[in-house]
C-alpha positions, 0 to 999 in steps of 0.5 A: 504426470508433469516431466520434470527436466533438469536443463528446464528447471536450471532455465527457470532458476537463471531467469529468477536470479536476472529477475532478482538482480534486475529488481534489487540493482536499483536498490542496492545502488539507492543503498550505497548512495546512502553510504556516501557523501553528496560529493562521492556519488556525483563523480564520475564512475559512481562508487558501487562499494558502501561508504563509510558515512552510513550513520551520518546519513541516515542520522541526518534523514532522521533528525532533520536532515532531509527537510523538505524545502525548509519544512517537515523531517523525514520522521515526520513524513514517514509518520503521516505516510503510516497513519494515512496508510493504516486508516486507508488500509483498515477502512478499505477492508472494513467497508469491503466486507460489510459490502460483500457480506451485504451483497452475498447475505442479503436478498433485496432488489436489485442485488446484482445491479449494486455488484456491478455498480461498485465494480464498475467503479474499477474504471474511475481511478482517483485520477479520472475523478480528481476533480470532483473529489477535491471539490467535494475535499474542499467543500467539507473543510478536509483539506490538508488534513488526514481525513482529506488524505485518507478517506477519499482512498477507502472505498476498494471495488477489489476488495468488495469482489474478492470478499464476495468470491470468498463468502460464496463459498460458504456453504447454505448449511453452515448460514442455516445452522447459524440462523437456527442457533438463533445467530443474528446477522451482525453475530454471524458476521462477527463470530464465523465469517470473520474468523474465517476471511482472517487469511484473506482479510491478511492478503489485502492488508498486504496490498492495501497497504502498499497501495496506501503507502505508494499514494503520491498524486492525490496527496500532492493536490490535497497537502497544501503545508509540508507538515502533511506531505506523506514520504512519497511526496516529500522525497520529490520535494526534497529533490526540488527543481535541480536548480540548488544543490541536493544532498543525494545521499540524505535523499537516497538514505530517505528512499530506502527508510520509505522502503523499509514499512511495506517491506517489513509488512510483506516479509512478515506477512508473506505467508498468510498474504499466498494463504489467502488468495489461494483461498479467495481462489477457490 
């Protein structure tokens, strides 16, 4: 039996609260930079109350305001940031489990080998095969577009393992029983593995799509026209080199719109996001 101390249980509360306050101080500051005009916020101390030029700012950022260097809006760059993340986000999974179900479900030569060769993959980031994969971008006309953006993220080594570790707990019985029933290996698939990953396929559209959200590097290479620059990228633009003047509080206002997508994603999917790896951990 775990003794439960009061002196350790209040230690643990006041390090969650710095831990809290630590993580959400940046935040509030990028917030009530938001609130203020571009004047305020460059003096000397820096306001820590709101403003009263909250509308403003976040009308400008919507409308036009927060251009990137003469180019697209914000509206815009929150737009693609989204479709680039939905299709990063829905193809990771899909191609994960039809890669696990194929791996767990199937018996043919050299199983093992095909695990470990896409696990292995864990050790090539994006970063690592740059090249290679503008190249191959390049070659088939996908740049600056959103299939050059997206589909060189889709494939997921994390996903196809923890799908793989979730499907190993199906039992024999219930794969015999589907295949007595005269149930096809697509219609096993679509009638009781998927029903039954729905909480872990949930856990990873939570982390895809923050994953998908956050991109900045590649598609700072693969964007060639600030039509296509995702949010991410585009708040860097607007920013510029330091040399002209920036307008901080559209830039902060563009900042807290960009938090807001995962946000939501991760408070509405909070549940079902620890449902589903404490499943897969089993």
């Amino acid at each position: 039996m775990i003794e439960r101390r009061p002196s350790l249980g209040i230690l643990a509360h006041v390090v969650m609260i710095l831990g809290v306050l630590l993580i959400a101080f940046p935040i509030y500051l990028a917030f009530v930079a938001s609130t203020h005009t571009s004047r305020e916020i460059i003096q000397v101390p820096m306001p820590l109350t709101p403003g009263s030029h909250f509308w403003e700012s976040y009308k400008a950022a919507l409308s036009g305001g927060g251009k990137v260097s003469g180019g697209g809006d914000v509206a815009r760059m929150i737009w693609v940031s989204f479709v680039i993340t939905m299709i990063i986000t829905i193809g990771k999974i899909s191609i994960s489990l039809l890669s696990a179900f194929a791996i767990v479900f199937f018996r043919f030569p050299l199983r093992t080998l095909c695990f470990w060769a896409i696990f292995i993959t864990l050790m090539l980031p994006v970063e690592v095969r740059i090249g290679p994969t503008y190249e191959v971008v390049a070659k088939l006309g996908m740049v600056n577009n959103f299939a050059g953006l997206s589909v060189p993220l889709i494939a997921s080594a994390t996903a196809t393992f923890l799908f793989r570790q979730f499907f190993l707990t199906i039992p024999d019985e219930l794969v015999e029983a589907a295949r007595v029933d005269g149930a096809g290996p697509m219609r096993f698939f679509f009638t009781i593995l998927l029903p039954m990953s729905v909480t872990s396929i949930a856990a990873l559209f939570v982390i895809q799509f923050i994953y998908g959200w956050n991109q900045y590097l590649w598609p700072l290479i693969v964007a060639t026209s600030e039509e296509m620059y995702p949010i991410v990228v585009g708040i860097k633009s607007m920013i510029g080199n330091g040399e002209s003047q920036v307008d901080w509080n559209i830039v902060m206002a563009t900042a807290i719109l960009a938090m807001l997508p995962p946000a939501i994603v991760v408070v509405l999917m909070q549940k079902w996001f620890v449902k589903g790896l404490v499943d897969t951990e089993k």
